[in-house]
C-alpha positions as CSV (number, residue, x, y, z in Angstrom):
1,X,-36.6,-15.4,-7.4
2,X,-35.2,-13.3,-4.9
3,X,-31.4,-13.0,-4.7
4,X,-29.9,-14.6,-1.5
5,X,-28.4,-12.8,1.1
6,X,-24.6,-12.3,1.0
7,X,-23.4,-15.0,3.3
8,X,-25.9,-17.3,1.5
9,X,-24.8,-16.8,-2.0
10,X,-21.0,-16.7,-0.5
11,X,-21.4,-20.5,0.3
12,X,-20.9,-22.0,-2.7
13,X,-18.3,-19.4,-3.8
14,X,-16.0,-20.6,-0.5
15,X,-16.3,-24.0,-1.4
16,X,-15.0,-23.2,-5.0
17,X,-10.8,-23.9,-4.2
18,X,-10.3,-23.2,-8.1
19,X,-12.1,-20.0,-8.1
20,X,-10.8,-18.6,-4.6
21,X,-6.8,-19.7,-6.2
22,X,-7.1,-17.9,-9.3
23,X,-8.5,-14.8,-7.7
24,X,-6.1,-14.8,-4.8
25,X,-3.6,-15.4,-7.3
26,X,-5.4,-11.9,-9.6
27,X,-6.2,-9.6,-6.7
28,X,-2.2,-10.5,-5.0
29,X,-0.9,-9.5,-8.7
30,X,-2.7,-6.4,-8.8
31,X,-2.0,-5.3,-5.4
32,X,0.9,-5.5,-5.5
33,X,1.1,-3.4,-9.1
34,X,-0.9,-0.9,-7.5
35,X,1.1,-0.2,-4.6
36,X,4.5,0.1,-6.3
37,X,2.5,2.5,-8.5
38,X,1.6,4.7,-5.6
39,X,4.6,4.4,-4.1
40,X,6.6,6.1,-7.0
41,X,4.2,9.5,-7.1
42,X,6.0,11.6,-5.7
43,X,2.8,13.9,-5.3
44,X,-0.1,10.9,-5.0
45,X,-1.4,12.0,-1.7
46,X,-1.8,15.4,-3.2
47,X,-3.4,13.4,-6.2
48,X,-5.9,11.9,-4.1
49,X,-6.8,14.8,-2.0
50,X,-7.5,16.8,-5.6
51,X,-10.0,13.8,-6.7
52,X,-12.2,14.0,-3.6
53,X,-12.2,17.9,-3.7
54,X,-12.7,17.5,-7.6
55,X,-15.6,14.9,-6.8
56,X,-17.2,16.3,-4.0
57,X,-17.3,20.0,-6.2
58,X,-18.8,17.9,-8.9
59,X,-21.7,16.5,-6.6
60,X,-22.6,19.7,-4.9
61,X,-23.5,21.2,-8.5
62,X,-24.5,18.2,-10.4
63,X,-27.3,19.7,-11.6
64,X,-25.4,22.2,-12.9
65,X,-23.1,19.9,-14.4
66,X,-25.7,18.3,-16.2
67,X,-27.4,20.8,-17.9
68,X,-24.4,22.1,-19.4
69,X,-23.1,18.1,-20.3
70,X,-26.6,17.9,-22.1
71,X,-26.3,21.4,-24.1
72,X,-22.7,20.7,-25.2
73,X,-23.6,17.3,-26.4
74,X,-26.7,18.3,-28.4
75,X,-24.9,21.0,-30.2
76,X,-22.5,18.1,-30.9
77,X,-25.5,16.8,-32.3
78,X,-25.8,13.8,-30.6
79,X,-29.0,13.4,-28.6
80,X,-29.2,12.9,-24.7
81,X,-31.6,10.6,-23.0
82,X,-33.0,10.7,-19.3
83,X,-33.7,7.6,-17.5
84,X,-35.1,8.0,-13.8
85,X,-34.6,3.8,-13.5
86,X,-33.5,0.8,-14.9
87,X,-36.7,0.0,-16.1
88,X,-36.8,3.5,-18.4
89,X,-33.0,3.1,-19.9
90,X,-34.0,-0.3,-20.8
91,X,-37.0,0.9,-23.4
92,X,-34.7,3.7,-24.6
93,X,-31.9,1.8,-25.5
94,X,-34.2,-1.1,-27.1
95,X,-36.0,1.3,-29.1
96,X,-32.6,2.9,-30.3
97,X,-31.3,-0.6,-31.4
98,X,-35.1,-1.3,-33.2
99,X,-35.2,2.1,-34.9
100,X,-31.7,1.4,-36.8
101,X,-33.3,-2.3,-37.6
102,X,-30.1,-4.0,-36.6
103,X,-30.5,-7.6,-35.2
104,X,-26.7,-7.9,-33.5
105,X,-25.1,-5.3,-31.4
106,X,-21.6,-4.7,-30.4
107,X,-20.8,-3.9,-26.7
108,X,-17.7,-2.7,-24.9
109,X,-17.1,-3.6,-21.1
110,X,-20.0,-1.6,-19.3
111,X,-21.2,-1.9,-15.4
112,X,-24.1,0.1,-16.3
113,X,-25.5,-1.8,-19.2
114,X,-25.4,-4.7,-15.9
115,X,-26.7,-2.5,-13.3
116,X,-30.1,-2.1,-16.1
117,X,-30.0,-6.2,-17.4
118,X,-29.5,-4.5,-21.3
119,X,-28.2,-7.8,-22.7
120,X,-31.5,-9.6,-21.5
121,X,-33.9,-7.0,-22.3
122,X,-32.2,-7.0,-25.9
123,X,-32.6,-10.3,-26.2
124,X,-36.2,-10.5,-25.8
125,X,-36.6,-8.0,-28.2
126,X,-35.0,-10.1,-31.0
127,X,-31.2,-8.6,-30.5
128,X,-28.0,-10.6,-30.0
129,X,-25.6,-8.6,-27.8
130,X,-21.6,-9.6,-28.5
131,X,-19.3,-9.0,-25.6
132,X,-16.1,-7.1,-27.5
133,X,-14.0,-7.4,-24.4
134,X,-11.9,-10.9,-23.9
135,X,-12.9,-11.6,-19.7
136,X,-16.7,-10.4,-20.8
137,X,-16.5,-12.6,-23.6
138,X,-15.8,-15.2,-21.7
139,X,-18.3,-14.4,-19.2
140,X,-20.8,-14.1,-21.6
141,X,-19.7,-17.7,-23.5
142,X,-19.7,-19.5,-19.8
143,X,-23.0,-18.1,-19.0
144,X,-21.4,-17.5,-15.7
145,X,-21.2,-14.0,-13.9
146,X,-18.5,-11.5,-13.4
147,X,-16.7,-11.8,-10.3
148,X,-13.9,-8.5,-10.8
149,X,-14.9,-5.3,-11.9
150,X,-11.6,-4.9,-13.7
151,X,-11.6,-8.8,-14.8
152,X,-14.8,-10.1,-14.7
153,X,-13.2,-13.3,-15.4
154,X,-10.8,-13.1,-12.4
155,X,-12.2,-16.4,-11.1
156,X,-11.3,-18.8,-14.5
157,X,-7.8,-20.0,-15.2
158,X,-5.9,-20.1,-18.5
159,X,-6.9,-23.8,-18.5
160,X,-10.5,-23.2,-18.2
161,X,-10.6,-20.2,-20.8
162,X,-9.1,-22.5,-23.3
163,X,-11.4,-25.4,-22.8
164,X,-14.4,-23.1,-22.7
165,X,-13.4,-20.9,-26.4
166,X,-12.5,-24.7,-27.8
167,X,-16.1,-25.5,-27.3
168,X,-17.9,-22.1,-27.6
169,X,-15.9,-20.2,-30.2
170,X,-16.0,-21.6,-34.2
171,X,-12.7,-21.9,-35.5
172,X,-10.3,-22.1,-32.0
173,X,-10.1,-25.7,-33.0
174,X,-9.4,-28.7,-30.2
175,X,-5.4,-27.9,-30.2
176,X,-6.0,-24.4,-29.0
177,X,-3.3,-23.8,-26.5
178,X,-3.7,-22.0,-22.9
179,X,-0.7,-19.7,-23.5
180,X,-2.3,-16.1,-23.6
181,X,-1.0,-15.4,-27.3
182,X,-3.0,-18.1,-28.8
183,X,-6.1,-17.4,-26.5
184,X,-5.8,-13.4,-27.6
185,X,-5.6,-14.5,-30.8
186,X,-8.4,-17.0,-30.8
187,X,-10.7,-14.3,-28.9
188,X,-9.3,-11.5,-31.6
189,X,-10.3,-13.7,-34.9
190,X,-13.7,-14.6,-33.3
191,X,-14.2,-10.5,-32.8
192,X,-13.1,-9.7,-36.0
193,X,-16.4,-10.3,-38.2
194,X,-18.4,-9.1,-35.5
195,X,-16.8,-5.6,-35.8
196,X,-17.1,-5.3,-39.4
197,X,-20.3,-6.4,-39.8
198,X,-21.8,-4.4,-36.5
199,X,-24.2,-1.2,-37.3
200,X,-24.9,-0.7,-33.5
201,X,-22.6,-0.4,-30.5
202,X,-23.3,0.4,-26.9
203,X,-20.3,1.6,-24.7
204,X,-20.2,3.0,-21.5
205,X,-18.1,5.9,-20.4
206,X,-15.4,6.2,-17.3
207,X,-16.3,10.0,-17.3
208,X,-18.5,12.7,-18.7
209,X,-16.5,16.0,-19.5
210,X,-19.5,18.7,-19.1
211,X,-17.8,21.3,-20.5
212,X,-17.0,20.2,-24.0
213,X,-20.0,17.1,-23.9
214,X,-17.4,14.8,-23.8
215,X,-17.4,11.3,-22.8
216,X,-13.5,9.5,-21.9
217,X,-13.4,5.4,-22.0
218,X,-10.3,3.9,-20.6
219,X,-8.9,0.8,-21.6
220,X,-6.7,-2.3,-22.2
221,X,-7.7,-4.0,-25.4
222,X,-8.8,-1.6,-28.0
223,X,-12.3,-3.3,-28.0
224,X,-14.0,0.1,-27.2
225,X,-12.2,1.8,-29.8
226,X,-13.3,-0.4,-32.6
227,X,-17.3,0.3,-31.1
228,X,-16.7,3.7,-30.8
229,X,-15.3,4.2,-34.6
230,X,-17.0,1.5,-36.8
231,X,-21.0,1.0,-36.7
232,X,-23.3,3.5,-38.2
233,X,-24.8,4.1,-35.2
234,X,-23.4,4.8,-30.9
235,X,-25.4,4.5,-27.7
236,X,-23.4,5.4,-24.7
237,X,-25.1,4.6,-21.0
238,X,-23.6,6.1,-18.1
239,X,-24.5,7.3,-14.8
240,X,-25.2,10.8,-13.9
241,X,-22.4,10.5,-11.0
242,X,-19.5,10.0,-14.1
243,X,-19.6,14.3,-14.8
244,X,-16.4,15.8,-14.5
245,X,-17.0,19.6,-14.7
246,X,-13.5,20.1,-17.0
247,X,-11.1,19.4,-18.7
248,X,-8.5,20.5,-16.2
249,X,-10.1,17.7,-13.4
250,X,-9.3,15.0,-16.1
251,X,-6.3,15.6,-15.7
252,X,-6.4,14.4,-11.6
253,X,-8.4,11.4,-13.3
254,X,-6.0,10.6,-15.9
255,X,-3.5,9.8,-13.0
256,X,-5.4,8.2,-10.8
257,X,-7.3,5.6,-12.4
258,X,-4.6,4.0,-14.2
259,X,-2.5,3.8,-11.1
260,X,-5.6,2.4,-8.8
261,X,-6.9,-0.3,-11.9
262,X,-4.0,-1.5,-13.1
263,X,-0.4,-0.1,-11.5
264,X,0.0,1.3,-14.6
265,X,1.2,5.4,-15.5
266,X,-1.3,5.4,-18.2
267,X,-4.2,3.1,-19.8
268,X,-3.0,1.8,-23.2
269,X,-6.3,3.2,-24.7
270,X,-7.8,6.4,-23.7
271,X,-10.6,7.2,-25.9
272,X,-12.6,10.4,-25.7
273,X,-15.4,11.6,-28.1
274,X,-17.6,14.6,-28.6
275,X,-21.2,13.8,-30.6
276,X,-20.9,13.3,-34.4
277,X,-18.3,14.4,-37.0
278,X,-19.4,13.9,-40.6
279,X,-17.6,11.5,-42.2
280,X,-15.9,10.3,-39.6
281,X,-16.8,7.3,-36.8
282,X,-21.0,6.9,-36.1
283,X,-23.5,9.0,-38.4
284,X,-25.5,9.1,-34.6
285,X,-24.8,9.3,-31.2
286,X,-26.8,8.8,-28.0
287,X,-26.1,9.2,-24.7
288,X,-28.1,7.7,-21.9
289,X,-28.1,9.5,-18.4
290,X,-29.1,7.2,-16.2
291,X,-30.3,7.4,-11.9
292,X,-31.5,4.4,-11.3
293,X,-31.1,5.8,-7.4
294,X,-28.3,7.9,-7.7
295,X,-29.5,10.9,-6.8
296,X,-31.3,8.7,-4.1
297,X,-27.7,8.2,-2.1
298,X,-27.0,11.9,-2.9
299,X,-29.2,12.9,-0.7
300,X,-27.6,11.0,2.0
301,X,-25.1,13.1,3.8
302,X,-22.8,10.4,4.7
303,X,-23.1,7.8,1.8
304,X,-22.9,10.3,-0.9
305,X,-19.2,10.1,-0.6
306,X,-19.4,6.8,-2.4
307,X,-20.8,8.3,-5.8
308,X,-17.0,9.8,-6.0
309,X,-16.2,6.1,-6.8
310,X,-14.4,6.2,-10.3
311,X,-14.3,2.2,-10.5
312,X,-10.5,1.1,-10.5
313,X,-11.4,-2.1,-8.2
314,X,-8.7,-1.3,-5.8
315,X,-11.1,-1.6,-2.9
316,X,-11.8,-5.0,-4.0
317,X,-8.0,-6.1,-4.4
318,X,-7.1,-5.5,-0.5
319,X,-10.8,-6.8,0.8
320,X,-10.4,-9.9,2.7
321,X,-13.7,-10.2,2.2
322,X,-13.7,-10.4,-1.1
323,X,-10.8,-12.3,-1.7
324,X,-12.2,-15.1,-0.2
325,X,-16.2,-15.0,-1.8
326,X,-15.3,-13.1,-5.1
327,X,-17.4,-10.6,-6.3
328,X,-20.8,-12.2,-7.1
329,X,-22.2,-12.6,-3.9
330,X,-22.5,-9.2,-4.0
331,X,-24.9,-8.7,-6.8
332,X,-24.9,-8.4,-10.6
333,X,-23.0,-4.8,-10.8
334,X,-21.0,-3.9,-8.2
335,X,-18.5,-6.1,-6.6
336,X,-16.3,-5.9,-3.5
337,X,-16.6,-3.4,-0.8
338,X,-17.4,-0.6,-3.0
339,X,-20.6,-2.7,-3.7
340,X,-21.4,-3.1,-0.3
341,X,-22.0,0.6,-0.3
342,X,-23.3,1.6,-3.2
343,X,-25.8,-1.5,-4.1
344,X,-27.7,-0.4,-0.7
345,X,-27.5,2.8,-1.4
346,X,-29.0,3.3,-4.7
347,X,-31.6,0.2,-4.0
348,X,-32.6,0.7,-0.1
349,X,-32.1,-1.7,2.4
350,X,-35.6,-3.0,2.9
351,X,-34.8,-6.6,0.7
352,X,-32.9,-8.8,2.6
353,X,-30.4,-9.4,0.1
354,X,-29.4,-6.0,-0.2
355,X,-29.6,-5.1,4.0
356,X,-27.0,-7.8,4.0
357,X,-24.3,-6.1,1.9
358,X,-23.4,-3.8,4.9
359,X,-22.4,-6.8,7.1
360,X,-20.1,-8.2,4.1
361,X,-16.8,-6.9,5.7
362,X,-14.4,-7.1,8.8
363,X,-14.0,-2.6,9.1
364,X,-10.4,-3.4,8.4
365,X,-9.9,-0.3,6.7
366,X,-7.7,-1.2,4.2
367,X,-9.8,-0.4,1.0
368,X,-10.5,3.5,2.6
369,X,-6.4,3.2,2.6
370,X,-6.4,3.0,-0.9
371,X,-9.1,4.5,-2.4
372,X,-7.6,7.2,-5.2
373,X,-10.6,9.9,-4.1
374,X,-10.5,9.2,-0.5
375,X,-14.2,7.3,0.3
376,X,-13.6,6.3,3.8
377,X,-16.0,3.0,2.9
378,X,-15.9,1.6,6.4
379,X,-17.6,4.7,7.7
380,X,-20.4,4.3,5.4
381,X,-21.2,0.5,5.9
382,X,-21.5,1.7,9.7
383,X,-23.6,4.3,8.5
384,X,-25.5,1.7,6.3
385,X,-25.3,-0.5,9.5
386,X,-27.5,2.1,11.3
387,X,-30.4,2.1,8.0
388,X,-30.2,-1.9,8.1
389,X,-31.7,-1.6,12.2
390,X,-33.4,1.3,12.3
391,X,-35.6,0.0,8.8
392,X,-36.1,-3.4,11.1
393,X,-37.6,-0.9,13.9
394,X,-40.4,0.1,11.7
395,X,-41.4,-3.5,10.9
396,X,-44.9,-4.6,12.5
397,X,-43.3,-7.8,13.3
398,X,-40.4,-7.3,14.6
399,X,-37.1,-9.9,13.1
400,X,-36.2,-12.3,15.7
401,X,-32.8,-10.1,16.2
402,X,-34.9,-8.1,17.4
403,X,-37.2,-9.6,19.7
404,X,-34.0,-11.0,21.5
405,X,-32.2,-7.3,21.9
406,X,-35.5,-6.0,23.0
407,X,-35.9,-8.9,25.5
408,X,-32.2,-8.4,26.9
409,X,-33.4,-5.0,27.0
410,X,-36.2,-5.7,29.3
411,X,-34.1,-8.2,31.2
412,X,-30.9,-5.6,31.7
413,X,-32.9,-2.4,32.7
414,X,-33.5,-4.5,36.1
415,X,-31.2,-5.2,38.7
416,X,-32.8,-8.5,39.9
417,X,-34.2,-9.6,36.4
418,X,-30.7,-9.1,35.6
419,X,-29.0,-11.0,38.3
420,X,-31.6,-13.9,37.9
421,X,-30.9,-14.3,34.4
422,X,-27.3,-14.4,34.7
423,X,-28.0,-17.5,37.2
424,X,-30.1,-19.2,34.9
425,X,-28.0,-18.3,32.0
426,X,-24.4,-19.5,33.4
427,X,-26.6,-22.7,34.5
428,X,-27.8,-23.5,31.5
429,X,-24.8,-22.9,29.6
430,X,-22.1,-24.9,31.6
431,X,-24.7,-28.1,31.2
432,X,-24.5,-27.2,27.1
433,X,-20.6,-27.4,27.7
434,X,-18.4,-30.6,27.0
435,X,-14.2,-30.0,28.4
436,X,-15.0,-26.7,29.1
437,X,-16.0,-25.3,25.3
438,X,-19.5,-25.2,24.2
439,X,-19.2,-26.6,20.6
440,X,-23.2,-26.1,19.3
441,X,-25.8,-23.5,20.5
442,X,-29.4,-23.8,19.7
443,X,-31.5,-21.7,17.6
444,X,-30.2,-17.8,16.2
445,X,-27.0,-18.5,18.6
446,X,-26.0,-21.7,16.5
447,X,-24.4,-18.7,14.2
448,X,-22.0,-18.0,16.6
449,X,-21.0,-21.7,16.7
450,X,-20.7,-22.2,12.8
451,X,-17.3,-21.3,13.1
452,X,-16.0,-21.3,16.5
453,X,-16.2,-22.6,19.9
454,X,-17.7,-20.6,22.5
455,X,-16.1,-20.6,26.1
456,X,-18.2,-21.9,29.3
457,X,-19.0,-19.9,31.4
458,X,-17.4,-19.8,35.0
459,X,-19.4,-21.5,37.5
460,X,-19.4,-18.5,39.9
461,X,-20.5,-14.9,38.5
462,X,-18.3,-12.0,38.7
463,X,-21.2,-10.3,40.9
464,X,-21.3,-13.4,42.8
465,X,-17.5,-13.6,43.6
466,X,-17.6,-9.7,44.9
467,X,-20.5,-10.3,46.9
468,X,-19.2,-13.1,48.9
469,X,-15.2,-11.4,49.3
470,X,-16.1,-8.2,50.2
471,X,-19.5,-8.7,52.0
């Protein structure tokens, strides 16, 4: 089934109050975190300047970068893995997982494993995928869908997280309480086994050090941590946009992440490994570089800006698009504005679903305002805006957009035909009007009226006024 188009799938999401409280109530939190945390660095301008130089440097060479990531992690020994689509990474990570013979994996808070549908494709071959982080958890219990790409679980309340590990999780009992110490603590005694028993994990990775072969994971649990130290064996996915050419750009990174995710200084956990050490953490180690249309929107002058995203979310937290429709509207991986970008990007825009995702903001600016590496997003959607026509141009039918803008075309390029349609037009429309609105207009136009009143018409034309005062 094809996925709706955004203002579709926003319908229901708008008509959630519960959901649209509880991430109003997440994304005001945040914001306002991540503001203060701005405002009191000293040098954060110059901090954000360095991560789009530091970005764009990266992209220019990737290549480069790539090759010498894959070299330093073989003589790491671990073992690096191309996959030119979703479709490839898929059979390399399911054949990893059927090698070691493991039936269960464990897996820390990844938008990639998403962006490939890992936990499905695992499934059908036999595997039982546990979400290690608490809002992914949840997620994953609920059968429901992320909606933050910091908190997929954003959209559920302390009330609802209680009720739903009371059913779902052995053990929480029926007097679980909604205070966050007893739901940690549930969620941390339902993880534990899983940990200790797991031989396979499968993390992502924030960046990819090319240098050293390198891969950094920040978080806020320590869930990551325990996948990245305990089971026998380690599959990192990531895309081939996370490579950081050194160790002195982490640095830049370091800063800015925290400060854009969370309003923090630092991440509580910032874990960073380097391909196998006998005797110590996984006996094997794979890493996954994966395109899946990557270097498709690098070779887009204007749009390759957004594969500087590091993911903090902040984009998301001033959207008031998003704030209203939450993030799954906009597809499966990429949430908020930044998803509006990138998902048509990577994918094309010839589904309608995804030639939708430009349209899914106002241009106010404000997530280009606080970007940390400076993606100036409502340039892009414009951009993206231009693809979205320009691919309907090329149809053999043409959409019944259009049809009508070539017809005003026709009807505009002609004094007379224009004046005559004006006449008929204002006609026509004062007849649709009731006390001077028009409340309903038929066909494509009836969009206009979903959500407001149009305006009649005067009865006299501004041509017509001139011509009869200044003949």
């Amino acid at each position: 089934m094809p996925r709706p188009k955004f203002a579709a799938a926003a319908r229901p999401e708008l008509a959630d109050t519960r959901s649209r409280r509880n991430l109003r109530g997440a994304t005001a939190a945040l914001r306002g975190r991540e503001a203060a945390a701005a405002a009191g660095t000293a040098d954060w301008e110059d901090l954000r300047e360095a991560g789009r130089a530091i970005g764009d440097g990266a992209l220019l060479d990737l290549d480069a970068h790539l090759e010498e990531l894959e070299r330093a992690v073989t003589e790491a020994g671990g073992t690096v893995h191309w996959a030119a689509d979703a479709a490839e990474a898929r059979l390399v990570v399911t054949g990893l997982v059927r090698a070691t013979g493991a039936k269960e994996v464990v897996k820390a808070a990844s938008a990639t494993t998403r962006e490939i549908g890992l936990n499905d494709a695992l499934a059908r071959a036999g595997v039982t995928v546990r979400e290690t982080g608490v809002a992914e958890m949840v997620v994953q219990l609920g059968e429901d869908a992320p909606s933050h790409l910091l908190s997929p679980a954003a959209h559920r309340d302390r009330a609802e997280i209680a009720e739903l590990l009371r059913r779902a999780v052995p053990g929480a009992g029926p007097g679980l309480a909604d205070d966050p110490e007893a739901l940690a603590a549930a969620a941390r005694t339902h993880l534990r086994d899983r940990f200790l028993r797991a031989r396979v994990a499968v993390t992502g990775a924030n960046f990819l050090v090319a240098e050293t072969g390198t891969l950094v994971l920040l978080e806020s649990e320590g869930n990551a941590r325990m996948c990245l130290t305990l089971p026998e064996t380690l599959i990192s996915i990531a895309g081939i946009d996370k490579v950081v050419p050194t160790w002195d750009d982490m640095e830049v990174f370091l800063q800015l992440l925290p400060r854009s995710s969370t309003g923090d200084r630092m991440t509580p956990y910032v874990s960073s490994w380097t391909g196998v050490t006998p005797g110590d953490g996984p006996r094997a180690f794979h890493l996954v570089l994966l395109d899946n249309g990557r270097t498709r929107a690098l070779a887009d002058e204007v749009g390759r800006a957004a594969l500087r995203c590091i993911r903090c979310s902040a984009c998301s937290n001033v959207c008031p698009v998003y704030e209203r429709t939450g993030g799954r509207p906009y597809g499966p991986v990429h949430p908020g504005p930044i998803g509006a970008v990138l998902t048509p990007l990577t994918r094309g825009v010839e589904s309608a679903a995804d030639a939708s995702l430009p349209y899914a903001s106002t241009l106010c600016g404000a997530c280009a305002d606080v970007c940390p590496v400076k993606i100036d997003i409502p340039d892009v959607l414009v951009h993206l805006r231009g693809k979205v026509v320009e691919s309907r141009r090329r149809r053999p039918v043409p959409t019944p957009e259009m049809a009508l803008m070539r017809g005003l075309a026709w009807t505009m390029g002609d004094p007379r035909r224009h004046e005559a349609a004006v006449r008929r037009g204002v006609r026509w429309a004062r007849l649709l009007s009731r006390g001077g609105r028009i409340r309903r207009l038929p066909g494509l136009l009836g969009k206009w009226t979903e959500a407001r009143d149009l305006p009649a018409p005067p009865a006299e034309s501004f041509r017509g006024w001139w011509d009869r005062t200044r003949a």
